[in-house]
mmCIF file as Biopython writes it, N, C-alpha, C and O atoms, coordinates in Angstrom:
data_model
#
loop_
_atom_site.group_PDB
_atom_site.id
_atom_site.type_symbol
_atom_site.label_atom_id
_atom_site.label_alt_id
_atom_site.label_comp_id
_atom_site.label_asym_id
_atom_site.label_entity_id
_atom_site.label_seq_id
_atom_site.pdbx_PDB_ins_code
_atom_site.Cartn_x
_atom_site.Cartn_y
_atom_site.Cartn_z
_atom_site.occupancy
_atom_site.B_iso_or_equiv
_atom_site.auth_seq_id
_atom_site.auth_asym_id
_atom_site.pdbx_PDB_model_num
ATOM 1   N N  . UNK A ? 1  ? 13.327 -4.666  6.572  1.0 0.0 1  A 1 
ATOM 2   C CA . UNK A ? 1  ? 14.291 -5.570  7.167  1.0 0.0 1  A 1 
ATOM 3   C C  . UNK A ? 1  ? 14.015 -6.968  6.645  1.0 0.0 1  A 1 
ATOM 4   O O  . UNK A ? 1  ? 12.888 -7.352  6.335  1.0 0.0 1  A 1 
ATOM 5   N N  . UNK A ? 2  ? 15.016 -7.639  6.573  1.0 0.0 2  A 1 
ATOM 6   C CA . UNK A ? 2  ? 14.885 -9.372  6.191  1.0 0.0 2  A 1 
ATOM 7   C C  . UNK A ? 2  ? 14.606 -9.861  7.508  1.0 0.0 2  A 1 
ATOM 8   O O  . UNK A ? 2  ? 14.432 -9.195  8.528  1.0 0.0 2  A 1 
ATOM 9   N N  . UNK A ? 3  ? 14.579 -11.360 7.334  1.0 0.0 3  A 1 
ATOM 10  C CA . UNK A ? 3  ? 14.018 -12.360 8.218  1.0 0.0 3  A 1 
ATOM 11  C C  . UNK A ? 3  ? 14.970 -11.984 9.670  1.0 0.0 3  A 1 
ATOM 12  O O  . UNK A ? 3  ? 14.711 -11.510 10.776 1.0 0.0 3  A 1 
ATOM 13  N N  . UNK A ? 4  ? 16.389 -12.566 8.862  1.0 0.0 4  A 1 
ATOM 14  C CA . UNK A ? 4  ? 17.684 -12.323 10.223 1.0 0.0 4  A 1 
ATOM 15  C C  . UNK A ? 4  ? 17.222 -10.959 11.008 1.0 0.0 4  A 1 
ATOM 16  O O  . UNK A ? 4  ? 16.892 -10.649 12.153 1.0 0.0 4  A 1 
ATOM 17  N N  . UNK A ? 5  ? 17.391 -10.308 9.706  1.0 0.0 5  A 1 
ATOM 18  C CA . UNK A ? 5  ? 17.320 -8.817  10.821 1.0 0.0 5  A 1 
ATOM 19  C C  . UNK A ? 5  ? 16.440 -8.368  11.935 1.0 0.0 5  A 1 
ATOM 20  O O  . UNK A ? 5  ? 16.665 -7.958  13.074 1.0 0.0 5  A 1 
ATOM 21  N N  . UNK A ? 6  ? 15.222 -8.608  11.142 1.0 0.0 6  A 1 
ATOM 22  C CA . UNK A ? 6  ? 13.848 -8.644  12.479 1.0 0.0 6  A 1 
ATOM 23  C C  . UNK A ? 6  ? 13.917 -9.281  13.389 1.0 0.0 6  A 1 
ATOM 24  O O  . UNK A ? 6  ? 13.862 -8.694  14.469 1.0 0.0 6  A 1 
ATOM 25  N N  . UNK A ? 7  ? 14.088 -10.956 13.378 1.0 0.0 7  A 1 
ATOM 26  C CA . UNK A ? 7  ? 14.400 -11.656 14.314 1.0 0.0 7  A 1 
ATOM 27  C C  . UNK A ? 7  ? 15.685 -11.449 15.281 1.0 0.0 7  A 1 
ATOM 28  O O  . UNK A ? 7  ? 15.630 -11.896 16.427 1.0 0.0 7  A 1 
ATOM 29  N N  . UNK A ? 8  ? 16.572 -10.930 14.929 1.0 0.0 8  A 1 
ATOM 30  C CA . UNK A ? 8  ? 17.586 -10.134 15.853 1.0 0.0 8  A 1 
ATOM 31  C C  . UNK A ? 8  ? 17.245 -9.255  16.881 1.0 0.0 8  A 1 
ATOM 32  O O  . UNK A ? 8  ? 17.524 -9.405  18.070 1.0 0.0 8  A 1 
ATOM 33  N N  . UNK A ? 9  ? 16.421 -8.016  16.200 1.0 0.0 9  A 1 
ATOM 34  C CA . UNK A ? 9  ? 15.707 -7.407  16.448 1.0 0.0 9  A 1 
ATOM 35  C C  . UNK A ? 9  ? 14.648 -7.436  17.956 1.0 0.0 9  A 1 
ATOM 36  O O  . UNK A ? 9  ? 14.668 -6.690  18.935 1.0 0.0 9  A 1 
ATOM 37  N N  . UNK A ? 10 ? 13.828 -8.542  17.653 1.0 0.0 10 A 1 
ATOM 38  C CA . UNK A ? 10 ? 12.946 -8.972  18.065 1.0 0.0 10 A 1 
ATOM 39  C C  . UNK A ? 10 ? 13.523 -9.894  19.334 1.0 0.0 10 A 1 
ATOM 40  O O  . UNK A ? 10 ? 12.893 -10.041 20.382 1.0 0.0 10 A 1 
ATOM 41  N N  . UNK A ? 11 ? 14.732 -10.448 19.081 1.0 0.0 11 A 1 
ATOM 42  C CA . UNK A ? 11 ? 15.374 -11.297 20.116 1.0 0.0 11 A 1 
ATOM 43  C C  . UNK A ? 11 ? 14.273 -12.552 20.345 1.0 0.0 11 A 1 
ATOM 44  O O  . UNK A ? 11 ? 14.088 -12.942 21.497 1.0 0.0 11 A 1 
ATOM 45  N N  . UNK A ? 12 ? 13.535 -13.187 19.209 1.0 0.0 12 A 1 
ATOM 46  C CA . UNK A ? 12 ? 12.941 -14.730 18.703 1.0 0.0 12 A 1 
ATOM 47  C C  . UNK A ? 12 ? 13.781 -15.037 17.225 1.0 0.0 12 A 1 
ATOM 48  O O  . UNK A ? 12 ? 14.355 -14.322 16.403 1.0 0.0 12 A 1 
ATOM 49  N N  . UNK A ? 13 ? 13.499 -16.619 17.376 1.0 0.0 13 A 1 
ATOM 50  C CA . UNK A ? 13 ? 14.355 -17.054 16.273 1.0 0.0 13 A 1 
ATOM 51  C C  . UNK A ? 13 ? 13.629 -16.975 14.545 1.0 0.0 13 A 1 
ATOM 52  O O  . UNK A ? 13 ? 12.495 -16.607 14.242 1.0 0.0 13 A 1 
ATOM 53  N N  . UNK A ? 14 ? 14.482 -17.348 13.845 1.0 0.0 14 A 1 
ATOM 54  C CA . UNK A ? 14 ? 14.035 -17.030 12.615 1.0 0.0 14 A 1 
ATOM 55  C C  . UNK A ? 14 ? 12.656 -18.013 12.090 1.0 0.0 14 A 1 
ATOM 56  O O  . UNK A ? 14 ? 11.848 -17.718 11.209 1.0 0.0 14 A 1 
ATOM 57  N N  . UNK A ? 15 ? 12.682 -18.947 12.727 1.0 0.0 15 A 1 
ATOM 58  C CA . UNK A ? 15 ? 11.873 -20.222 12.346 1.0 0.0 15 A 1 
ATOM 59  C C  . UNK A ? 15 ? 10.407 -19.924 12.969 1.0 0.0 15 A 1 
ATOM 60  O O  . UNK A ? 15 ? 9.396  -20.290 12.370 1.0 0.0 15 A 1 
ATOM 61  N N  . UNK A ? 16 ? 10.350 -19.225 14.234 1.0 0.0 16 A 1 
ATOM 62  C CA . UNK A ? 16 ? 9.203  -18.270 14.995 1.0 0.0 16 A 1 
ATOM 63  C C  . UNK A ? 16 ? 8.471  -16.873 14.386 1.0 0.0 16 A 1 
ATOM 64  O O  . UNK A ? 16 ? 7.398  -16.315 14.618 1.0 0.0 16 A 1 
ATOM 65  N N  . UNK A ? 17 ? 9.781  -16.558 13.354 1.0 0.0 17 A 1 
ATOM 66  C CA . UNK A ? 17 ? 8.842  -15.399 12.393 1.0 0.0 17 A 1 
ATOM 67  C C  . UNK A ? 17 ? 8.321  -16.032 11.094 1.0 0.0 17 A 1 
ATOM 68  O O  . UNK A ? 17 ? 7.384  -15.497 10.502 1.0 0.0 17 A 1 
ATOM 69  N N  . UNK A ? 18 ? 9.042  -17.435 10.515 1.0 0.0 18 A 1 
ATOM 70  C CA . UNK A ? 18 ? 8.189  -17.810 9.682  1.0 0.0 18 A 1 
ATOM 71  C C  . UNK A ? 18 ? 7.395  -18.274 10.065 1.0 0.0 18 A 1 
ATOM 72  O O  . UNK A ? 18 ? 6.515  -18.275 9.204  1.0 0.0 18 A 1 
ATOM 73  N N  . UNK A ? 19 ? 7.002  -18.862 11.148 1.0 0.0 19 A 1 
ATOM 74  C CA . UNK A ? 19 ? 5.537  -19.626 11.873 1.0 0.0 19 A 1 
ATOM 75  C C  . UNK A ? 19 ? 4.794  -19.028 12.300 1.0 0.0 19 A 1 
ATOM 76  O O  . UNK A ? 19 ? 3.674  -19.529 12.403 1.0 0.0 19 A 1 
ATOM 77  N N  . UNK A ? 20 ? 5.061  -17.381 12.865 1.0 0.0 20 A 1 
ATOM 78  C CA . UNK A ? 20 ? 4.133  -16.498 13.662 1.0 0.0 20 A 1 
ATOM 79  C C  . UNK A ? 20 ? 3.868  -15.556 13.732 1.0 0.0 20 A 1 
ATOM 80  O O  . UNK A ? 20 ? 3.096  -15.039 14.541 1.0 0.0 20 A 1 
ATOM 81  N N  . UNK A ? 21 ? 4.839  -14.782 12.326 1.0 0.0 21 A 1 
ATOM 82  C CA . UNK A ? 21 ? 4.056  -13.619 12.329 1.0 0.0 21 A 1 
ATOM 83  C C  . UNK A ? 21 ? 3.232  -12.830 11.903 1.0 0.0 21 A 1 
ATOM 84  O O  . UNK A ? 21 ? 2.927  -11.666 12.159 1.0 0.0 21 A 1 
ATOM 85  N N  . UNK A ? 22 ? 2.786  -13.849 10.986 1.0 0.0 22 A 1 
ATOM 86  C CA . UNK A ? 22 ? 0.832  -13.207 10.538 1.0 0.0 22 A 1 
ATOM 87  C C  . UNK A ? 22 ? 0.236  -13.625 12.061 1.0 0.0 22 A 1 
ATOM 88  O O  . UNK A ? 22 ? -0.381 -12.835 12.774 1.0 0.0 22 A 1 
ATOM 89  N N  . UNK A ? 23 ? 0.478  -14.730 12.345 1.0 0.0 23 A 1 
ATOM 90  C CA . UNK A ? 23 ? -0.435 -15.218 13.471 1.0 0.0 23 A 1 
ATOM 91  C C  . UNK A ? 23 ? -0.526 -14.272 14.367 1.0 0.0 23 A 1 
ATOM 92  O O  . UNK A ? 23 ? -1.604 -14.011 14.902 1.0 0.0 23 A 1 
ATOM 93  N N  . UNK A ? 24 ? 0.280  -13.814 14.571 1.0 0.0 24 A 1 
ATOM 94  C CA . UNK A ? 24 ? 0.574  -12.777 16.116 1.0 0.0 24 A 1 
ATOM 95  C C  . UNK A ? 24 ? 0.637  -11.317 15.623 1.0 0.0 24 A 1 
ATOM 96  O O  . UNK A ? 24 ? 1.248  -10.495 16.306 1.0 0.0 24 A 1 
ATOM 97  N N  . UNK A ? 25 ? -0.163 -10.831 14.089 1.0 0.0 25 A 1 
ATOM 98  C CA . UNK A ? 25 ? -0.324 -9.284  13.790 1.0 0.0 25 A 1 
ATOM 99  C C  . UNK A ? 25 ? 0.786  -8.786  13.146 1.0 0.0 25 A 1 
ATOM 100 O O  . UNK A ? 25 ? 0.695  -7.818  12.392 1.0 0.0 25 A 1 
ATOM 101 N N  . UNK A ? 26 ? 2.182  -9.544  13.444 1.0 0.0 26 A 1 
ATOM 102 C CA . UNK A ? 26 ? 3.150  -8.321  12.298 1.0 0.0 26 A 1 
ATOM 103 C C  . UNK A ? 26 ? 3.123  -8.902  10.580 1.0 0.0 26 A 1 
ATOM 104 O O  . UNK A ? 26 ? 3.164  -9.934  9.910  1.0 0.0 26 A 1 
ATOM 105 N N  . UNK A ? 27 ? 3.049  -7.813  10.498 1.0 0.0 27 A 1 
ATOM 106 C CA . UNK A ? 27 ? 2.697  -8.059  8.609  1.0 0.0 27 A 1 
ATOM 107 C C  . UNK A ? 27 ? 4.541  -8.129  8.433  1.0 0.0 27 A 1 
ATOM 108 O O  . UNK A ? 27 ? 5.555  -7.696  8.982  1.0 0.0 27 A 1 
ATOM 109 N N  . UNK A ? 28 ? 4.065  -9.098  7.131  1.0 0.0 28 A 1 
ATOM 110 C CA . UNK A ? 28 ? 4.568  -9.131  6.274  1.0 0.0 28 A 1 
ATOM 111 C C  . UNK A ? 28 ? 4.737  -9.347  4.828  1.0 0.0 28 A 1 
ATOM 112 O O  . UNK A ? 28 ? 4.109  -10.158 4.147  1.0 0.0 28 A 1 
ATOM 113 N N  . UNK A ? 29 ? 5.664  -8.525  4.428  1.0 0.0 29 A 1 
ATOM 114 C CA . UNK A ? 29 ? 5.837  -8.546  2.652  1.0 0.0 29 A 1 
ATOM 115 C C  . UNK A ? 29 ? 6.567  -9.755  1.946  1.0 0.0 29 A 1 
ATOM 116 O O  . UNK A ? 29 ? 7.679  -10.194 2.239  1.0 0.0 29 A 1 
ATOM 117 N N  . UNK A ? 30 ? 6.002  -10.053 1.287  1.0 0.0 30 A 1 
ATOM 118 C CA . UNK A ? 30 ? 6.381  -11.404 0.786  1.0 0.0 30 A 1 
ATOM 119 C C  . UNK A ? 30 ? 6.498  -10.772 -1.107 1.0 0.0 30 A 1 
ATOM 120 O O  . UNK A ? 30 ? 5.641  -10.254 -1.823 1.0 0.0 30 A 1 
ATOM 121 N N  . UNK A ? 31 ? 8.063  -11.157 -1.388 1.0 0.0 31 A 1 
ATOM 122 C CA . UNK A ? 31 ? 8.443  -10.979 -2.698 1.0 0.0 31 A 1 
ATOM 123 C C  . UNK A ? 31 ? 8.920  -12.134 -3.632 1.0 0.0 31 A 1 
ATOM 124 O O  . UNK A ? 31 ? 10.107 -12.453 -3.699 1.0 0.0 31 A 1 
ATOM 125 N N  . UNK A ? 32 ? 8.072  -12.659 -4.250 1.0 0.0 32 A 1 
ATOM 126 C CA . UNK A ? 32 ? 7.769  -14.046 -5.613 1.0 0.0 32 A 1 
ATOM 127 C C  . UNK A ? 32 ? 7.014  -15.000 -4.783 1.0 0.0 32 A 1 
ATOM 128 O O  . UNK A ? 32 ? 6.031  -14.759 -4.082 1.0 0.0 32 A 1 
ATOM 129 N N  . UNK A ? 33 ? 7.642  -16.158 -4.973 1.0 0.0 33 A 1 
ATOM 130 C CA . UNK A ? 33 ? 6.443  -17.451 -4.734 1.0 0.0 33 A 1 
ATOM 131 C C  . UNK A ? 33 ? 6.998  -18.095 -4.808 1.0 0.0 33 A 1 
ATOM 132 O O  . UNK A ? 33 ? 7.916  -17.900 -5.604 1.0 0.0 33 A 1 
ATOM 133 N N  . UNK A ? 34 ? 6.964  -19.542 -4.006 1.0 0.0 34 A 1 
ATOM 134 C CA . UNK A ? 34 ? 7.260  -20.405 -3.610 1.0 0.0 34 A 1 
ATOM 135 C C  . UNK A ? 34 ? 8.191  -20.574 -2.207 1.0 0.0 34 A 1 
ATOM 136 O O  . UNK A ? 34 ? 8.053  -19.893 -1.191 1.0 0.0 34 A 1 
ATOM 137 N N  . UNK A ? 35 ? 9.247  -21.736 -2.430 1.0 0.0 35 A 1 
ATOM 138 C CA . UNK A ? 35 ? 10.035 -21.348 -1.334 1.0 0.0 35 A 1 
ATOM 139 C C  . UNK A ? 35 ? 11.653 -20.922 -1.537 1.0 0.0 35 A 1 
ATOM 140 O O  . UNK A ? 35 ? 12.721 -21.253 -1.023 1.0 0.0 35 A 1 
ATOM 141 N N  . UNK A ? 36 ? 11.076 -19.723 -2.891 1.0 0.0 36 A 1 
ATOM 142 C CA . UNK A ? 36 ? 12.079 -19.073 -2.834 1.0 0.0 36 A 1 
ATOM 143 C C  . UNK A ? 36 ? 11.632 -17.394 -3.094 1.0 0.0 36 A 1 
ATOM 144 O O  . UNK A ? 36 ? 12.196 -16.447 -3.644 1.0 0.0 36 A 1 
ATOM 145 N N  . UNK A ? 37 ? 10.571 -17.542 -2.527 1.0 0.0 37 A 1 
ATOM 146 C CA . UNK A ? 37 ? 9.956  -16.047 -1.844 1.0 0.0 37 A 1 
ATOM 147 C C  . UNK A ? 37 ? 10.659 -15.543 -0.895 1.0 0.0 37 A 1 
ATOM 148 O O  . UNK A ? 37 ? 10.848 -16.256 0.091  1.0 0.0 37 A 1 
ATOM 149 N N  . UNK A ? 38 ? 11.153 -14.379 -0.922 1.0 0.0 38 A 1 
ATOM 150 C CA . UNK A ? 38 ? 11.634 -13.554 0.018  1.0 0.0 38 A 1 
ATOM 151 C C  . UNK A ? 38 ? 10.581 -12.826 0.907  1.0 0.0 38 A 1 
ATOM 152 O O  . UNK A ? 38 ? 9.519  -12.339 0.518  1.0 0.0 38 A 1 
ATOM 153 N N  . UNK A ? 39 ? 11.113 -12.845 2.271  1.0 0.0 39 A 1 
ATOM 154 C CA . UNK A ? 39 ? 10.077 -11.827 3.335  1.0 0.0 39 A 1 
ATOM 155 C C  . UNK A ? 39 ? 10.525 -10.643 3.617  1.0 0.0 39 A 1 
ATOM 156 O O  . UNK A ? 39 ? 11.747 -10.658 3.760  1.0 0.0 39 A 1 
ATOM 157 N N  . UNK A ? 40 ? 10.073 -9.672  3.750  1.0 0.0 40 A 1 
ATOM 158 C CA . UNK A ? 40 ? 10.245 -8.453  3.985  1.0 0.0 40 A 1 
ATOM 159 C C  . UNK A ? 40 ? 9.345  -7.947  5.103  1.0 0.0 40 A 1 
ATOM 160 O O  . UNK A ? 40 ? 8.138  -8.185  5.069  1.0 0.0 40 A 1 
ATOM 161 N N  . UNK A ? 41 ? 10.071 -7.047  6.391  1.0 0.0 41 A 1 
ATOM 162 C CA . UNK A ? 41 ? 8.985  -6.361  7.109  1.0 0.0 41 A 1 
ATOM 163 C C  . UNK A ? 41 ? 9.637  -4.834  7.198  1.0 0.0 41 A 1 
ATOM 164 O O  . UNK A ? 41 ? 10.851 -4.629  7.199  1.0 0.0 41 A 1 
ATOM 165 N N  . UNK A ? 42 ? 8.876  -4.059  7.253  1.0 0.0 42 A 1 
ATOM 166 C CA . UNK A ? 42 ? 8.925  -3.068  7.416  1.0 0.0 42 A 1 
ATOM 167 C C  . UNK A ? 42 ? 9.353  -2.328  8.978  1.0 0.0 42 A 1 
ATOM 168 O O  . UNK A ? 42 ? 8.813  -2.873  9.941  1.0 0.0 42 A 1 
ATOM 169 N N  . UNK A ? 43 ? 9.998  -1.497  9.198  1.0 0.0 43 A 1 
ATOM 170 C CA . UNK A ? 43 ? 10.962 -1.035  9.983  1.0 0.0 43 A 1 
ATOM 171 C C  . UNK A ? 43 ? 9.763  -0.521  10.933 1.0 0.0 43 A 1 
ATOM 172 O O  . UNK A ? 43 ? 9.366  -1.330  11.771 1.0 0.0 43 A 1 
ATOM 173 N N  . UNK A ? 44 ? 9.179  0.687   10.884 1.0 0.0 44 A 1 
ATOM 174 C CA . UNK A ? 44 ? 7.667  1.318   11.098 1.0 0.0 44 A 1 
ATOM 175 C C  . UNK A ? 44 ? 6.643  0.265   11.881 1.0 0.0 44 A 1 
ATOM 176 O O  . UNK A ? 44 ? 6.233  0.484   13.020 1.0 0.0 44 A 1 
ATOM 177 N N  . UNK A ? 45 ? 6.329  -0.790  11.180 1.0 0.0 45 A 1 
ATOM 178 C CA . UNK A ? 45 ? 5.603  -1.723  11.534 1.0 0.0 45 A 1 
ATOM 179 C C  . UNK A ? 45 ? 5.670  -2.355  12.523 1.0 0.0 45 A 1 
ATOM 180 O O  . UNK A ? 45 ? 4.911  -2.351  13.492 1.0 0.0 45 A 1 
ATOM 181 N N  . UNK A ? 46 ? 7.108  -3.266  12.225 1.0 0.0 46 A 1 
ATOM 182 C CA . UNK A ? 46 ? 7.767  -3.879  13.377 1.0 0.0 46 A 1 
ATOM 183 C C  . UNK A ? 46 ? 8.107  -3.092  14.727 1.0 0.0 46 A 1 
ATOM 184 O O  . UNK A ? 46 ? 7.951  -3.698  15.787 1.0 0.0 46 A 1 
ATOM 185 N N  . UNK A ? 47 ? 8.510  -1.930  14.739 1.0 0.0 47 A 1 
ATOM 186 C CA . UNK A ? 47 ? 8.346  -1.099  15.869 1.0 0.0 47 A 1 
ATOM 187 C C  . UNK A ? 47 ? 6.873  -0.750  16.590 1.0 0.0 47 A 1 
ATOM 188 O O  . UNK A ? 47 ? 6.695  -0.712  17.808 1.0 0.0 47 A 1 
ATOM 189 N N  . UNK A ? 48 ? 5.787  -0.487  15.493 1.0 0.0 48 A 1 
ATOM 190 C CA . UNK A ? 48 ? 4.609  -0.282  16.086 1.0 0.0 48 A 1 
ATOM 191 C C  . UNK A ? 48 ? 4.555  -1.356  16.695 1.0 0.0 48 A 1 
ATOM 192 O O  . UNK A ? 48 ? 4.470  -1.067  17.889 1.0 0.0 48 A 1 
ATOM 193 N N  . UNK A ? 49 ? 4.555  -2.652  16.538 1.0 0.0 49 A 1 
ATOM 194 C CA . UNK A ? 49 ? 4.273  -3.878  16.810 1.0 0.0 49 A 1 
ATOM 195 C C  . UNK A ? 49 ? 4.630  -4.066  18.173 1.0 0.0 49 A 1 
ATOM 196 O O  . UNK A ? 49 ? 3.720  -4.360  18.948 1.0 0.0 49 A 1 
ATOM 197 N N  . UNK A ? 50 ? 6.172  -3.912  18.753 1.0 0.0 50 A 1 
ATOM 198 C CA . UNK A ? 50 ? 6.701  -4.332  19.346 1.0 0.0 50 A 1 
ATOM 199 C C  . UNK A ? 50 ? 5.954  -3.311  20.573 1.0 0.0 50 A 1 
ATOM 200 O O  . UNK A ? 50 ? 5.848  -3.848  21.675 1.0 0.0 50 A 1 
ATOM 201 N N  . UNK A ? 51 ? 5.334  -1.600  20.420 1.0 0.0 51 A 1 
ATOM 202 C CA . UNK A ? 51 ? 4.826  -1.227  20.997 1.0 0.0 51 A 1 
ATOM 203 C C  . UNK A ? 51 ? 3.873  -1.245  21.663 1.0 0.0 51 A 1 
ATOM 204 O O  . UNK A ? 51 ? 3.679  -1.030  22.860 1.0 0.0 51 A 1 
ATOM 205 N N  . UNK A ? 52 ? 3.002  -1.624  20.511 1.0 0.0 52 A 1 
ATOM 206 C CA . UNK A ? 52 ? 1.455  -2.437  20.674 1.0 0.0 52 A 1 
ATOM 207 C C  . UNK A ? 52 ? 1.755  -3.599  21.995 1.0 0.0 52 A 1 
ATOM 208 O O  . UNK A ? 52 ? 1.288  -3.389  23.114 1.0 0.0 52 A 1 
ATOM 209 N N  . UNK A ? 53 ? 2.418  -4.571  21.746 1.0 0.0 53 A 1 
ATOM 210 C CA . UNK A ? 53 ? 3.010  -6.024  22.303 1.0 0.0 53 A 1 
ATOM 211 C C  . UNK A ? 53 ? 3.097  -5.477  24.117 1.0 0.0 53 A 1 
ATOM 212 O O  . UNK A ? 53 ? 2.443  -5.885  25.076 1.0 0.0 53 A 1 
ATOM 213 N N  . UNK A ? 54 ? 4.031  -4.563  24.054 1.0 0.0 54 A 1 
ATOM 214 C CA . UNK A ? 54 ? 4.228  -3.806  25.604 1.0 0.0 54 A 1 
ATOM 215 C C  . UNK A ? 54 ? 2.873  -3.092  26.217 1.0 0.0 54 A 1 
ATOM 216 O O  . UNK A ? 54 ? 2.834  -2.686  27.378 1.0 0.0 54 A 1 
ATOM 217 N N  . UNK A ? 55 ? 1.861  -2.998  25.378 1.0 0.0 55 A 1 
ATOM 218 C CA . UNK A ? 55 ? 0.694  -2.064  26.117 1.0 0.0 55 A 1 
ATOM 219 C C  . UNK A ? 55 ? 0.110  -3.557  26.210 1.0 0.0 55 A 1 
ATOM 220 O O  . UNK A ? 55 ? -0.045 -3.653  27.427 1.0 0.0 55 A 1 
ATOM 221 N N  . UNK A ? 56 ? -0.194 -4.446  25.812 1.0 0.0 56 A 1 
ATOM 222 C CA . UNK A ? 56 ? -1.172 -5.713  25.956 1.0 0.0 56 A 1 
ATOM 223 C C  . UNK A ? 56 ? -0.597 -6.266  27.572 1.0 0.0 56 A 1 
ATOM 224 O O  . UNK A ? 56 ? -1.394 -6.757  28.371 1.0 0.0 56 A 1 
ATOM 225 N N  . UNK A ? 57 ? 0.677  -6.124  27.849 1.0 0.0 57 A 1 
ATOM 226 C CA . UNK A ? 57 ? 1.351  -6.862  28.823 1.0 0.0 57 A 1 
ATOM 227 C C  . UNK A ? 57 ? 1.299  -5.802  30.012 1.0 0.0 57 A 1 
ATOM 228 O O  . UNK A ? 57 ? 1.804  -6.071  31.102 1.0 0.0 57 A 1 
#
């Protein structure tokens, strides 16, 4: 999934997954360099994540 999509997803804004989500455990794939690198997360992941997130709470 892209940035929009996860963050849809996720129901946080797009500016909160570029600021937080190494910080807060969801990986992400990052394709070239600079700031015209694209992010990528994985579908799998982001679901484990969101699972993980509900057992901590």
């Amino acid at each position: 999934m892209d940035v929009r999509e996860t963050a849809e997803y996720l129901n946080v804004s797009t500016s909160w997954l570029y600021k937080n989500s190494a910080r807060s455990g969801l990986a992400n794939y990052r394709f070239g360099t600079g700031s015209n690198a694209k992010i990528r997360f994985k579908v799998s992941e982001v679901e484990a994540w969101v699972k993980q997130q509900r057992e901590i709470l």
